[in-house]
N, C-alpha and C positions, 0 to 999 in steps of 0.2 A: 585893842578891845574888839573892834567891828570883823577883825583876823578869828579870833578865840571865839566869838559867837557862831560864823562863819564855820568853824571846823566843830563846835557841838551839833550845829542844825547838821551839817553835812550825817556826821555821827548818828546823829538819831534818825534822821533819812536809813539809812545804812540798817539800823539795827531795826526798824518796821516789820520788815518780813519776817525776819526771826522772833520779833515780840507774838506776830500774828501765828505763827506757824505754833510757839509755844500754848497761844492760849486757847488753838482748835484742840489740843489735847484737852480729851472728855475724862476727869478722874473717876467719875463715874460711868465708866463706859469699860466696863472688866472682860480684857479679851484673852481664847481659853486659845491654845494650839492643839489638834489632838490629831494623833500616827500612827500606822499599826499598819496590821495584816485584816484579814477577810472579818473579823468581827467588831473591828471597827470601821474597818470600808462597810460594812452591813450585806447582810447576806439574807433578810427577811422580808417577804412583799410589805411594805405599807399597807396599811389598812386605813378606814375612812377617819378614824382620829390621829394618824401623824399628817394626814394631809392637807389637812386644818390649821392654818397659820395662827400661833399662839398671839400674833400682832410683833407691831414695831420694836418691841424692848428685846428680845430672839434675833439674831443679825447674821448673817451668812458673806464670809468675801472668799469669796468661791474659786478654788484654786486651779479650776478648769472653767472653759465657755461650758456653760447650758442651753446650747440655739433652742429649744423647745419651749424652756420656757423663759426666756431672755436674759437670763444672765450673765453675768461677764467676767472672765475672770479679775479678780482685784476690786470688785465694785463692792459694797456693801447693798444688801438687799435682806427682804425677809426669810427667815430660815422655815422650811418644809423640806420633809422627804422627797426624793435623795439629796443629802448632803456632799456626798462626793465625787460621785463622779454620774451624766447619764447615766442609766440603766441600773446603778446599785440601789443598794434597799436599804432596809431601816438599822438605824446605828447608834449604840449607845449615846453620842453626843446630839442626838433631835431629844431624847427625854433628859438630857444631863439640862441642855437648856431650858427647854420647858420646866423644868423644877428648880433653876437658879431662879428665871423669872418669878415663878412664886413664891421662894423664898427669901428676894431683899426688897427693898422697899423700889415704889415704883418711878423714883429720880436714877435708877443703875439700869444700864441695860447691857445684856449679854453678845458676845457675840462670838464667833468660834471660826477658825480654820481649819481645816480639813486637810491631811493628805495620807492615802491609805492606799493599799495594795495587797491584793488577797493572793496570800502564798509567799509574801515578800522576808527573805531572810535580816535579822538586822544591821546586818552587812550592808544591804541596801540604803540604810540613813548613813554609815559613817562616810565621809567625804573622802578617804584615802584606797577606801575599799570600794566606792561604787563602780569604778570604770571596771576593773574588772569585775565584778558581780555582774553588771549590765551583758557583761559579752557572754557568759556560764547563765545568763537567765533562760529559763524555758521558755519555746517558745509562746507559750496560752499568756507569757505574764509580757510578751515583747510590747503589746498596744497600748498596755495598763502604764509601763514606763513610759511608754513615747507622750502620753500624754501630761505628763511633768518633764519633757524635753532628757529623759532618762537620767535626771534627777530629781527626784522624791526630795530628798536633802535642802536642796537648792531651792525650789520653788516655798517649800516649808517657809525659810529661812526669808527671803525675799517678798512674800508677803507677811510675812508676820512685821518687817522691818516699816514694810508701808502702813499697818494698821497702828503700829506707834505713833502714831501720826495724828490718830485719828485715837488713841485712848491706852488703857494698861494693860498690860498682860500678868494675869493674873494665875495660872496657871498651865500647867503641863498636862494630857490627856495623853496616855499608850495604852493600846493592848496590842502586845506581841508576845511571840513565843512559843508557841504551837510550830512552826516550822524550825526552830533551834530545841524542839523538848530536848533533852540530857544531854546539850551542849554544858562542860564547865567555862565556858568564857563567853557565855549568854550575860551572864551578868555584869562583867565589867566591858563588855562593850557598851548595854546598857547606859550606864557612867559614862562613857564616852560621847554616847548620843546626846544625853543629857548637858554635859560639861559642855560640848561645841554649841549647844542651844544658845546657854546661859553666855556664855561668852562672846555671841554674834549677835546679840540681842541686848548685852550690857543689861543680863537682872543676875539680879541677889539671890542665890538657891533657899535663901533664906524665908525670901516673900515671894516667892515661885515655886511652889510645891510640884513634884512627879507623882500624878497620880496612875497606879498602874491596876490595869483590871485580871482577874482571874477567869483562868478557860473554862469551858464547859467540862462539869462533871459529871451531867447523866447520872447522877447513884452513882459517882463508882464505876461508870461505863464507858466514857468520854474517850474517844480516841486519840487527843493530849495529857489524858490524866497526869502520866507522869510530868506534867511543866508543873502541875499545883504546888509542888515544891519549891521549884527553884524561883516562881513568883512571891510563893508565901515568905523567902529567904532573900528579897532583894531586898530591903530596908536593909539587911546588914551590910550591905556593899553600898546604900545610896543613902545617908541618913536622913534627906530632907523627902523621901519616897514612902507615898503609901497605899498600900495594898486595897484594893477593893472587892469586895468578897461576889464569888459567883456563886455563893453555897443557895440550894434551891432554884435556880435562875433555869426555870424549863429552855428546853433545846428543840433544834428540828430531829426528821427521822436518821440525820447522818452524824448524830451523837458529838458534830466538833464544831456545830454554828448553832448557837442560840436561836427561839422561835422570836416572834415579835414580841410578846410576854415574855422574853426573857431579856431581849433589849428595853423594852423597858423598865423591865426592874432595876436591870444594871446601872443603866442611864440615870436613873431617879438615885441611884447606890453611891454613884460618884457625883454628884449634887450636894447628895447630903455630907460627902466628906469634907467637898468643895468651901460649902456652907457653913459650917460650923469653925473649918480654920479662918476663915475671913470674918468671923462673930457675928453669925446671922443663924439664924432659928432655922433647921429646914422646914420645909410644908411643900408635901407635894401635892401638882396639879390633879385634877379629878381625871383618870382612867376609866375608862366603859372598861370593865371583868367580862370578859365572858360568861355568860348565861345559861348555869347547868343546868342540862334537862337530865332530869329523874328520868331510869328508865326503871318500872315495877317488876317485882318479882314473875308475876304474874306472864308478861311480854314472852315470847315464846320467836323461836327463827322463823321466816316466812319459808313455806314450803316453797316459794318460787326461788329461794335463794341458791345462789351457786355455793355448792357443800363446800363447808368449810371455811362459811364466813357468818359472822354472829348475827350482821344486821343483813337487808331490814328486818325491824322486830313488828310483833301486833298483837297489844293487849287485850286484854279483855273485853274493853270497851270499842273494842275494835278501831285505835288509835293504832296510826302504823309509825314505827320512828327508823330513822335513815342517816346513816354515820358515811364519811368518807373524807381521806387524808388527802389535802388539795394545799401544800405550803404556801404557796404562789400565789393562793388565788385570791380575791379580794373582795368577790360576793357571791356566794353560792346560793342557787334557790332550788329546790324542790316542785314540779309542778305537777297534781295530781288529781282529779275528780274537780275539775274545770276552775282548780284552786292553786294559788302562786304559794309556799312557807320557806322565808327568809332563812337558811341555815346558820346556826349562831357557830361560829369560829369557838375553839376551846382554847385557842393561846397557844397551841402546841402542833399549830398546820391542820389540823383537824374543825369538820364541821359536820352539825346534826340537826336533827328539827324534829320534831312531833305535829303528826297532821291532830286535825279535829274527827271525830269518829266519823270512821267510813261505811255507807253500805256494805252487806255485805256482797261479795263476786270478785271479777277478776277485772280493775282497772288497771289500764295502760299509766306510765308517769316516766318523767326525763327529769334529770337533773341539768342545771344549766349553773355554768362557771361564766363570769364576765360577761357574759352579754350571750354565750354558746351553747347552744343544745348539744347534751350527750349522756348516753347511757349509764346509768350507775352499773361500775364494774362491778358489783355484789349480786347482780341481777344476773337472771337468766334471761336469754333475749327472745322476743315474741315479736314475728312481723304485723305490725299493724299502726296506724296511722302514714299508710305510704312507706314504710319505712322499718327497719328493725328499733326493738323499742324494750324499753324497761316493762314489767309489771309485775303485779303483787296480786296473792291471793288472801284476800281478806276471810276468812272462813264463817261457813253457813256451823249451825250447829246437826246433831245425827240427819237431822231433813236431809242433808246433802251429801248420805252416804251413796245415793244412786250413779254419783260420778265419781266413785273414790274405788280405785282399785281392792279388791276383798279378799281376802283369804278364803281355801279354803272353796273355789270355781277355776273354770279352766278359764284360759285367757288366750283370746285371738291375737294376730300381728298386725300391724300397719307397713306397709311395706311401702319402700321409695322403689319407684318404676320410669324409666325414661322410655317414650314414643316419637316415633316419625311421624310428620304431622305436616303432610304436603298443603293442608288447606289451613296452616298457621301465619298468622300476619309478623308474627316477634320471632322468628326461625321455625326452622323444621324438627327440631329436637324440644320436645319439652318435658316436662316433670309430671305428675301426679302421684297421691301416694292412696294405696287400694286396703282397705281393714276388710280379714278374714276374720271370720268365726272361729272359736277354739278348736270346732269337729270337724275343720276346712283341713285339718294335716293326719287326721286319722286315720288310720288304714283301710277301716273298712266302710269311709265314708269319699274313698279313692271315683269311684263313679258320681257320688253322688253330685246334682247340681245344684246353684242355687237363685235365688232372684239378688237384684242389684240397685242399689240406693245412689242415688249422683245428688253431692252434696256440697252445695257451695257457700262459702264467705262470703261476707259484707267487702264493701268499698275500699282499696287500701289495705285489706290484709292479702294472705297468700295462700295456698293450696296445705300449709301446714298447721295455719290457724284452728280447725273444728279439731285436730287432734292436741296440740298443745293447749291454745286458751279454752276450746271444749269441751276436754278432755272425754270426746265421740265416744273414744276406745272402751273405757271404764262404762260409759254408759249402757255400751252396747252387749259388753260382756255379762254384768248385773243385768241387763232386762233381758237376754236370752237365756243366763243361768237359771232364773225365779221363773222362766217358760212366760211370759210377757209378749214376747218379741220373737218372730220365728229366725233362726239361723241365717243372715243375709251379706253380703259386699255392700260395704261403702267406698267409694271414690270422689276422690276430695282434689277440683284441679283449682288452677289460679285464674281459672274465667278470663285472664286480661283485665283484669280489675283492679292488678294489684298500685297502678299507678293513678297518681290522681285523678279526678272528674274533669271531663275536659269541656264541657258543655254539649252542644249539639244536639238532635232532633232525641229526644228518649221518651214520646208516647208511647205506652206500653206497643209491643209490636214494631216499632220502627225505631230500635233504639242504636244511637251509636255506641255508645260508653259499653262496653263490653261485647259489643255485638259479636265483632271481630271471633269472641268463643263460641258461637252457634255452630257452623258449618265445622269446627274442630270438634265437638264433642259429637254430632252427628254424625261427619262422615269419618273419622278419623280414631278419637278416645274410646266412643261405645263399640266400634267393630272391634279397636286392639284388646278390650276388656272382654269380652267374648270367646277372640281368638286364644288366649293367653291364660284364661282363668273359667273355672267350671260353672258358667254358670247357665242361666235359663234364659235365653236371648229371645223374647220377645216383650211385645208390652204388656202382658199381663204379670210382668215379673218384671217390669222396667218402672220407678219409681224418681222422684225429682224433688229435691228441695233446698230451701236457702235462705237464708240470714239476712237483713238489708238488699241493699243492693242485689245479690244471689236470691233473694225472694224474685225482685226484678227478674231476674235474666232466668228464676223459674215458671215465670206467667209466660212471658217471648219465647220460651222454648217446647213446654209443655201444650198449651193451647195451642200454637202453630205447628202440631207435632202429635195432636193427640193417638195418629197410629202408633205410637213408640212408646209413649208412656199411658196410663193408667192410675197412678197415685201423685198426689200432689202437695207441697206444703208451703208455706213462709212460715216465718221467724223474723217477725219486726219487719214484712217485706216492706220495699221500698217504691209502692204503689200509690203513683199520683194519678188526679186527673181522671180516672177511670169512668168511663160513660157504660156500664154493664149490657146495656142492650145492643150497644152496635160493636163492642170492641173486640177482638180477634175476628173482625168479618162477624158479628152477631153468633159466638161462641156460647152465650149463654140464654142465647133468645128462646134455645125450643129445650127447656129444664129436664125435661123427660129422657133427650137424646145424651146431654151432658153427664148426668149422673148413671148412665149407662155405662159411658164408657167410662168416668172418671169413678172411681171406686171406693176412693177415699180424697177430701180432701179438708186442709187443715191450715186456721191462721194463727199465731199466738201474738202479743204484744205487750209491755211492759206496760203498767201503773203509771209510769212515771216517764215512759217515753215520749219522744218527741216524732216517734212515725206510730200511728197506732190502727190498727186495720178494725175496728169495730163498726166505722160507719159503710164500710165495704161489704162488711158479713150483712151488715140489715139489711144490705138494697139486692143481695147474691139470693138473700133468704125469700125476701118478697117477691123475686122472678122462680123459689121454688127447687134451685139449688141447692143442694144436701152439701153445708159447707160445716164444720166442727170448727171452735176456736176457743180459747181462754187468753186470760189477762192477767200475767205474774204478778204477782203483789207483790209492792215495795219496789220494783226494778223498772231499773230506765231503758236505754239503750244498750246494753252490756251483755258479755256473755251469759252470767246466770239465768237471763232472763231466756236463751237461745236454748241455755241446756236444757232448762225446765221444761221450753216447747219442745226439742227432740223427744226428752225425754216423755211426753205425752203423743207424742204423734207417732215413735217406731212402734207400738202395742197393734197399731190398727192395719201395716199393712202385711200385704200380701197372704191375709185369712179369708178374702171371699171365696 
């Protein structure tokens, strides 16, 4: 008796681990395997809702290490984008989970295997066929197998064997076939992938369904198209196989991978298939839709646009809106008129935004991808903020036809001109570009000469700025066609200003921050303009002005120079600090001698700027100085408020 009791204890000793091993099996713990090529390895950036762990019921045992974010292979963890491997994207099986999870009750929990290869023929899963497929594999696909030890099959099979362990397998996930389209023995390989599953895994085809997904169709466009058949035709070869429709499932721009919106819908597609054979209700999880912005009849292409693209637009209300195809990207913003707008994704790689109404002018704006500044390619580029840069014309109404090219008048050139320039701090070659009058190429204005305008930009832009964002040209031509304006050269250089502010001594007179252009435009720019073009080289035909900064460096130049020029202006100059009676050596102390020689001089500044020379004109005007100036209305800092001052300052020179 004490023998037979002795060999039952021993016995049930014996059978402990196997009792315990039995009853870590979770019956509710339903786990999926899902294999394929590039759209279920995923091939769309994630966005901020697949990266959002749906919680612990969503389970991931991860068929590869993920050292970033500590994953291991074989371990169970929570499921988030990427699923399969580092660096892949979003994949039918992140929303096929996410909508199991909301469709059973909350004692089941999901959890899936992974193993996928984008471009992988199905040759690749059969175990008799992979050694050689691995040798005949391309090389872009050698890294993708080394990372399943150059079996796909094998690793599948091997973990799926240890997640029994741990609970049921409850179904089958494929989408292949894109790389076999009009193979006839796609599909009974198919079967065979299937069969060696079922049989290495001891399940029933019965209560393991093959759910297999449908390629992208584009309308009709899909560069697989023709597999939709022989997908839509595998149930007759696999009876326990069902088809999951891609019908409307939007794509990227290469018509053969799905966009994120269209893995999701598939995802949630084979869910619901999921869920209804296992007798559960589907319900899918809440999806953020993309957020259509209306764009109104009324919206119109920005003149600044590069021909032949539709955006940016600019309605009526003078709301500007801004479209660009960025698949990859994961947060696009807009930054314009000292204002950040979130571009909303359309599900299809695409993103847009609509600002709040803009003044009217010409504001600079970037677009920024992830965390990067960069040009919208729809844009024309305009150097300014340091930099080449987006901008848009917001348009004035008829008021601002005086800068709009006219029909119907002759039109002067801007010409690009390169100088030697022995007294240059940045080389000896530099740029400048010189605007002639229309009657500059006339024949029988071959003798004639003319007087000569030097015209500089603000901070940060470049010698091309008053012609592009200024559009100088236009102005110039309108006010000397309507007799306004007598027939004159403007020269337009880059100061040395186009680089950032670097600090240092800039009392008016002692300034560093562009200084470096002084002894260039004096001994160097004005003689080559002279030498090279017909004009009246002295200072009663010598003139000075500038924008910002270029107001700057036309106080520094003009006043320490009065033998050379004679006419004077700023445009929102950039005049700090100014003590009027002592500064250029007490230039303005004896008012009588000043406006002798200076013959015209002229401030303008914006309503809404933030440099505004109005307290400057009072204290010029109380020493008796003859100074002119206005104040744009409605404009800050910006070109139209520049144009408006040229536009009122060329009428007055060179008539004394």
């Amino acid at each position: 008796m004490k023998i037979k009791n002795m060999f039952l204890l021993t016995a049930a000793l014996l059978m402990l681990p196997l009792m315990k091993s039995a009853a870590a099996v979770d019956p509710n713990f339903y786990i999926f395997l899902c294999f394929g090529q590039s759209n279920m390895e995923g091939n769309a950036r994630p966005e901020a809702q697949d990266l959002k762990s749906p919680g612990p019921r969503f389970l991931l045992m991860p068929a590869v290490d993920f050292p970033d974010k500590g994953r291991k292979m074989g371990e169970w963890c929570e499921a988030t984008a990427p699923l399969c491997r580092p660096n892949t994207g979003l994949t039918p099986a992140d929303w096929f989970g996410r909508t199991m999870v909301a469709s059973t009750p909350d004692n089941i929990k999901i959890g899936v295997i992974h193993v996928a290869i984008g471009g992988i023929d199905i040759k690749g899963f059969l175990p008799d066929s992979i050694p050689t497929y691995i040798k005949r594999a391309p090389s872009w696909m050698k890294g993708m197998l080394e990372a399943y030890d150059n079996n796909p099959y094998e690793r599948l099979v091997t973990l799926a064997k240890k997640a029994q362990q741990d609970g049921v397998i409850k179904g089958i996930l494929m989408h292949q076939g894109e790389t076999n389209t009009g193979d006839p023995k796609w599909a009974g390989m198919v079967q065979q992938v299937y069969d060696n599953l079922c049989g290495d895994l001891q399940l029933k085809p019965e209560e393991v369904n093959l759910y297999v997904g449908n390629i992208v169709q584009a309308n009709g466009q899909g560069v697989c198209i023709g597999c939709k058949k022989q997908i839509d035709e595998l149930p007759q070869t696999i009876h326990t196989c069902q088809v999951i429709s891609s019908d409307d499932c939007s794509n990227g721009p290469d018509r053969l991978h799905f966009d994120a919106a269209g893995y999701r819908e598939l995802g949630c597609r084979y869910a619901e298939a999921v869920a209804r054979h296992l007798g559960f209700e589907p319900k899918r999880p809440h999806i953020d839709m993309p957020k259509k912005i209306e764009v109104p009849a009324d919206a119109v292409t920005a003149e600044t646009a590069i021909p032949g693209n539709e955006f940016p637009k600019v309605d009526k209300e003078h709301r500007a809106y801004f479209r660009i195809q960025a698949p990859q990207a994961r947060k696009v913003i807009v930054d314009i008129c000292n204002k950040k707008y979130d571009m909303q994704p359309d599900g299809k790689g695409g993103f847009m935004a609509v600002t709040d109404p803009l003044p009217v002018g010409f504001p600079y704006y970037f677009m920024n991808i992830d965390g990067v500044n960069f040009i919208d390619p729809a844009s024309e580029t305009f150097f300014g903020c340091n930099r080449e840069a987006g901008g848009i014309e917001i348009p004035e109404g008829p008021e601002g036809d005086y800068y709009r090219p006219q029909q119907g008048i002759a039109h002067g050139q801007v010409r690009s001109i390169y100088y030697h320039s022995p007294n240059s701090k940045f080389g000896e070659w530099r740029h400048a570009l010189v605007y002639t009058p229309a009657e500059y190429e006339v024949a029988k204005n071959a003798k004639k000469r003319y007087p000569v305008l030097y015209l500089q930009h603000g901070m940060g832009e470049g010698e091309t700025s008053w012609a592009l964002q200024g559009k100088m040209q236009h102005i110039m031509d309108n006010a000397i066609a309507k007799g306004e304006a007598v027939p004159m050269l403007v020269v337009m250089e880059s100061g040395d200003i186009k680089q950032p502010f670097g600090g240092g001594n800039n009392r008016q007179g002692m300034s560093d921050y562009g200084a470096s252009f002084y002894p260039v435009l004096l001994n160097d720019l004005i003689p080559y303009i002279d030498a090279n073009f017909r004009t009246k080289a002295d200072r009663e035909n010598r003139a000075m002005a500038g924008l910002s900064w270029g107001g700057h460096q036309t106080f520094d130049v003009v006043l320490n120079n009065l033998d050379k020029f004679a006419w004077l202006g700023t445009f929102s100059g950039a005049i700090f600090g100014l003590d009027v009676k002592t500064a250029y050596n007490g230039v303005f102390a004896n008012a009588a001698e000043f406006n002798k020689k200076i013959h015209y001089m002229y401030m303008n500044w914006g309503e809404e700027d933030f440099i505004k020379s109005g307290d400057i004109v009072r204290q010029l005007r109380e020493l008796g100085i003859k100074v002119d100036s206005s104040e744009s209305a409605g404009t800050a800092h910006e070109f139209l408020t520049w144009r408006r001052g040229l536009h009122e300052f060329i009428p007055h020179l060179f008539k004394k």
